[in-house]
ZAMARGU-4260 file (C-alpha; in steps of 0.2 Angstrom, whole numbers, plus 5000, padded with zeros to 4 digits):
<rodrens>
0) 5794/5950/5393 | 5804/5956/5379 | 5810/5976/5377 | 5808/5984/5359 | 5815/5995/5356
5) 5809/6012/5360 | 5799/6023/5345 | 5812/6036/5344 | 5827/6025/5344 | 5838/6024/5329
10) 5836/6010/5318 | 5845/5994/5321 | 5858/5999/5306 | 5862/6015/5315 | 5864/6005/5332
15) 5877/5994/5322 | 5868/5978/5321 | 5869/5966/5305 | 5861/5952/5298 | 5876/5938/5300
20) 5881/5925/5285 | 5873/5910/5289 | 5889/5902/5289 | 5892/5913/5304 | 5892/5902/5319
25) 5875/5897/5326 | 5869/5895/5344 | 5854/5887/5337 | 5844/5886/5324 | 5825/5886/5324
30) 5812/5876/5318 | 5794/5875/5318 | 5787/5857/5318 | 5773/5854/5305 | 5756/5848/5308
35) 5745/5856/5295 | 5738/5844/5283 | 5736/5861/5273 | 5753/5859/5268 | 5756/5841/5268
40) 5738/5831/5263 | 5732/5815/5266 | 5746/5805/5273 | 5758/5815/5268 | 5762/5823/5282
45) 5767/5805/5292 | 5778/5801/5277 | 5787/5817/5278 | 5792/5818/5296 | 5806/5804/5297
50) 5815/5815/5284 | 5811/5831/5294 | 5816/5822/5312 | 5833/5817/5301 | 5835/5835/5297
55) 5832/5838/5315 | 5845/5827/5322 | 5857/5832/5308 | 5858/5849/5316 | 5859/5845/5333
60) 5876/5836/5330 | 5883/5855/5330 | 5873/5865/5339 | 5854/5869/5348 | 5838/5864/5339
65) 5825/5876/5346 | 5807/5870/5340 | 5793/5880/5341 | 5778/5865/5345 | 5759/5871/5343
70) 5754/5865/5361 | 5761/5851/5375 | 5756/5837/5367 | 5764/5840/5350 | 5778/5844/5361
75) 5778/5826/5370 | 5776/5818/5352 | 5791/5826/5344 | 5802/5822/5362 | 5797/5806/5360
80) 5801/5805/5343 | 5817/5812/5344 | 5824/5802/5358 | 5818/5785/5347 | 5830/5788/5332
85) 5844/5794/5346 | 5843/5813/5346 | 5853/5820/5361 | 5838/5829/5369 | 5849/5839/5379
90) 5852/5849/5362 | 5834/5852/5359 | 5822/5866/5368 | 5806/5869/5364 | 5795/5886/5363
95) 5775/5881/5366 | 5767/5891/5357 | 5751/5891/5343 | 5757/5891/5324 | 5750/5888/5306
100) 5762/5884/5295 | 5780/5875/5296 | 5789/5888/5287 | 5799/5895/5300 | 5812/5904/5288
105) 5798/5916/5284 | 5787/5917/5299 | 5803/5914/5313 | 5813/5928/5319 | 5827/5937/5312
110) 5844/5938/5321 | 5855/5951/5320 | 5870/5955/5329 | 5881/5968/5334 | 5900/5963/5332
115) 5908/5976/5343 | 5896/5974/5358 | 5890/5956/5355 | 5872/5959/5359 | 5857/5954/5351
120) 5842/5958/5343 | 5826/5950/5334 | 5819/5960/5319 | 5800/5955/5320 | 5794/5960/5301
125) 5780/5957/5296 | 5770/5938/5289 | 5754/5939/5277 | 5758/5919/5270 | 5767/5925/5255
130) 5754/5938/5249 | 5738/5931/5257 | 5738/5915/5250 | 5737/5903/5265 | 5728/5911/5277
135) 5725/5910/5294 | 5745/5916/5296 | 5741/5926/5312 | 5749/5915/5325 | 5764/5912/5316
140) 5764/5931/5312 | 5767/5930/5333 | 5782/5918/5332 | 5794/5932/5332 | 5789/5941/5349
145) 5787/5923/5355 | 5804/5917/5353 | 5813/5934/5358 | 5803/5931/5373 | 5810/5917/5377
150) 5828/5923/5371 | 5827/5937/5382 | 5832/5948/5368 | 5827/5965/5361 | 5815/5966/5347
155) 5810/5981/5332 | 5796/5980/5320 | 5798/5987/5305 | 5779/5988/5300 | 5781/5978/5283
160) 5780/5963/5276 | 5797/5952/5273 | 5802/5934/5274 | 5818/5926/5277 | 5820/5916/5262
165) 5816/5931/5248 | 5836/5938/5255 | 5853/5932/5256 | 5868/5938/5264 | 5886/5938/5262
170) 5889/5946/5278 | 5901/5959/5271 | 5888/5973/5268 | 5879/5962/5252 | 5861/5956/5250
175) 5854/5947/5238 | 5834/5948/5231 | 5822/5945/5219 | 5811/5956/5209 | 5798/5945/5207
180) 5794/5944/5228 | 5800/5959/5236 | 5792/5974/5223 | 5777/5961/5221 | 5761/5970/5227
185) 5752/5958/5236 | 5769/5961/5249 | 5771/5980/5250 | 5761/5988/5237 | 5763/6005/5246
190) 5783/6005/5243 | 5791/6007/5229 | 5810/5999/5225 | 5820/6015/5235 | 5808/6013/5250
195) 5812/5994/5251 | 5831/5994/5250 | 5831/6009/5262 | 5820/5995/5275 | 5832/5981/5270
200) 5848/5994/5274 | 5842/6001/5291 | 5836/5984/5297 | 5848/5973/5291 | 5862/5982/5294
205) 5868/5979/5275 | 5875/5992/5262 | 5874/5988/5247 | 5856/5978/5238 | 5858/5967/5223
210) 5843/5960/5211 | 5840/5947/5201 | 5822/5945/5191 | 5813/5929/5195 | 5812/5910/5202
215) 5809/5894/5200 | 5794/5884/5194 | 5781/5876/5209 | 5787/5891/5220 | 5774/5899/5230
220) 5783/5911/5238 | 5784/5922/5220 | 5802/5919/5218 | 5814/5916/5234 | 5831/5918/5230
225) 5836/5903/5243 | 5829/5894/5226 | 5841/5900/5215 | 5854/5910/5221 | 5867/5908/5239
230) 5880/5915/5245 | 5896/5902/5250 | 5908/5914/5256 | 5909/5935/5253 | 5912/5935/5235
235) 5904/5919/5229 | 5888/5912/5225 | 5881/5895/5216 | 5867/5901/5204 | 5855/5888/5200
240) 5856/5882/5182 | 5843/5873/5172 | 5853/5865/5156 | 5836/5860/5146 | 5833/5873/5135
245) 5815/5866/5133 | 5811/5867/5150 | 5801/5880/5158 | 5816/5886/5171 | 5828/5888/5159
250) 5824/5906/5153 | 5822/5914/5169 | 5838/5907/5178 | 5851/5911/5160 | 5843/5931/5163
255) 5845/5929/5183 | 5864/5919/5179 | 5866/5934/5166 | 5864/5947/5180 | 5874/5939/5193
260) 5887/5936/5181 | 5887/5957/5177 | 5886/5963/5197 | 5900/5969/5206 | 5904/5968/5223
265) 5905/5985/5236 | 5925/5982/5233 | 5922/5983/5213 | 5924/5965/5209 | 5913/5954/5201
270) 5903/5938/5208 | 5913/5924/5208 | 5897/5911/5200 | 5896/5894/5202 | 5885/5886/5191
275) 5875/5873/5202 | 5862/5862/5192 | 5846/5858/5195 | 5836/5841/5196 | 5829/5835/5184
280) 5811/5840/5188 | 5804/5834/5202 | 5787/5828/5200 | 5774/5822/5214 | 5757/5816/5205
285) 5756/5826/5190 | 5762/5841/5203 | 5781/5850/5198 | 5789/5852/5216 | 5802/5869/5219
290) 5815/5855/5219 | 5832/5865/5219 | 5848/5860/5228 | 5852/5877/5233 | 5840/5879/5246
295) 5852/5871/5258 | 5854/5873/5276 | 5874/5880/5281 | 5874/5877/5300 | 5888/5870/5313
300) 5888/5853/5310 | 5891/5856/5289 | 5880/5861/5274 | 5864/5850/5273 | 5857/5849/5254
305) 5841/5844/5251 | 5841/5827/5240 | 5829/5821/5227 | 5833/5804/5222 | 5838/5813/5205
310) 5851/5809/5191 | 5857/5824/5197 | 5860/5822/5214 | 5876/5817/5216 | 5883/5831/5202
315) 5875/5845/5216 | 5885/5837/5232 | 5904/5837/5220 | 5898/5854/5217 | 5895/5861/5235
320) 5909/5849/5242 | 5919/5861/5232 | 5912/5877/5236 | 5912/5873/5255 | 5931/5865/5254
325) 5930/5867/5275 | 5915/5862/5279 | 5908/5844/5276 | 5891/5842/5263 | 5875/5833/5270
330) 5865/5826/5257 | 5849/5822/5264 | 5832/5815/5255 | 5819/5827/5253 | 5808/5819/5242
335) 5792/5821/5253 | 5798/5837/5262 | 5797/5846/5244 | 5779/5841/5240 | 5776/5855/5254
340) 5785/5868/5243 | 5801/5872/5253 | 5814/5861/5259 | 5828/5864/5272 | 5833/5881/5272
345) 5814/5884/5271 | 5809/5875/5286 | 5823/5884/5297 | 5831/5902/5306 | 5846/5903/5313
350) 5852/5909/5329 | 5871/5916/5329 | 5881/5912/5343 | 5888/5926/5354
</rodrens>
């Protein structure tokens, strides 16, 4: 079983765990596989899982891929899966457990570490499907406790709602948000601005909370800043741009590029900003997909980057080849993944290594 943290302890700030960069190294990173037609209709679900098994086996070239399956025969089918396209199963392991949704960034556990002691814990916030809007959510409000169990690690619950793709983290002290989701009421409408930040300070183990206003068009999640805005290293970001003055994201990322472009940093300096462009609009019958480059995952075996079959495709990959001069860019399709409304950083939770 896993041991939370007693009532009276200090929070895990004050305990001196923090949230790591993702660029941190990973022991693992966690996924959970899709099966709800909810999310991917008709077919579409069997026409997006050869590019999600590619992100799969992607991953595992660097480091674990723990996958949370629904029961043991999903487990069976994905094994199976993964040993036909040549995934070394030895770097898979699976949690069985009951889940919804495939959204694993907002629903999984969140990692924090201690530097000095190099223990562990999971910060189990709260999941209501991004404001109530997919319901049922309740078993992968569970995942959490779930994978901690099977970790062995300590686990807090804060008592609010938060998901993993509405923050982003330099791993200096910095995180990043967005108006639009976090102080959105159907989240938290019992806390006010102060009363968040002092959440994301004591159980994120960050100082200092930056905002931007708003995101992208076909986002369901009221605005996640791994849409728009990520951190490469402690004092840089690539900011999602949208060049079209006629089209309907171009207002909101100029204010939220505007913003960035005035912060400082807790040393006083400003944002270094890479302007990072975004496809031209994806479009899926009629449907505008959250296509964005930015919502990459950074793990061990490089930076994957979701990729649209888009004039501007290859424009994002020089762009990040740059910002990540160490690590190597991993441009794979995600041109069924997105009609779900995420893509790779979406699907996925890190684990740091220790």
């Amino acid at each position: 079983m896993t041991n939370p943290l007693p009532a009276s302890s200090l929070t895990p700030s004050q305990l001196g765990f923090t949230f790591p960069a993702e660029w941190y190294p990973h022991r693992a990173t966690w996924l959970t596989f899709p099966h709800n037609e909810a999310s991917w209709q008709g077919d579409r679900l069997a026409r997006m899982r050869p590019q999600y098994l590619a992100f799969i086996k992607a991953i595992s070239q660097g480091e674990k891929v723990g996958i949370i399956a629904h029961d043991e025969s999903l487990k069976a089918f994905v094994t199976q899966e993964l040993d036909a396209i040549g995934v070394d199963l030895n770097q898979i392991e699976f949690v069985v457990k009951p889940t919804n949704d495939a959204w694993c960034r907002d629903h999984g556990p969140a990692f924090l570490i201690n530097p000095e002691t190099r223990q562990r814990l999971v910060v189990d916030w709260g999941h209501n499907a991004w404001g109530g809007k997919y319901p049922p959510y309740d078993d992968d409000n569970r995942t959490p406790l779930a994978v901690a169990e099977h970790l062995g690690l300590l686990t807090v619950q804060p008592g609010i709602i938060m998901e993993g793709g509405s923050v982003e983290f330099n791993g200096a002290g910095t995180l990043l948000t967005s108006r639009s989701c976090l102080l959105n009421p159907n989240r938290n409408p019992q806390l006010n601005q102060d009363q968040i930040e002092e959440y994301l300070r004591n159980y994120y183990g960050v100082e200092q909370i930056l905002w931007v206003e708003d995101g992208i068009v076909g986002d369901d999640t009221d605005g996640h800043i791994d849409d728009t805005t990520r951190f490469v290293n402690e004092n840089t970001v690539v900011a999602c741009v949208e060049t079209d003055p006629h089209d309907a994201n171009y207002e909101v990322l100029q204010t939220n590029l505007r913003l960035l472009q005035n912060m400082r940093l807790m040393n006083g300096k400003p944002l270094n900003v890479i302007e990072l462009p975004m496809p031209k609009a994806v479009m899926i019958d009629d449907f505008r997909t959250p296509g964005s480059y930015a919502n990459f995952l950074i793990c061990n075996a490089g930076v994957i980057v979701p990729v649209f079959d888009n004039p501007n495709d290859q424009t994002a990959i020089d762009i990040l080849e740059q910002a990540f001069p160490d690590r190597k860019i991993i441009p794979l399709s995600a041109t069924e993944i997105i009609w779900g409304q995420g893509s790779f950083h979406c699907l996925s939770q890190q684990e740091p290594a220790v």
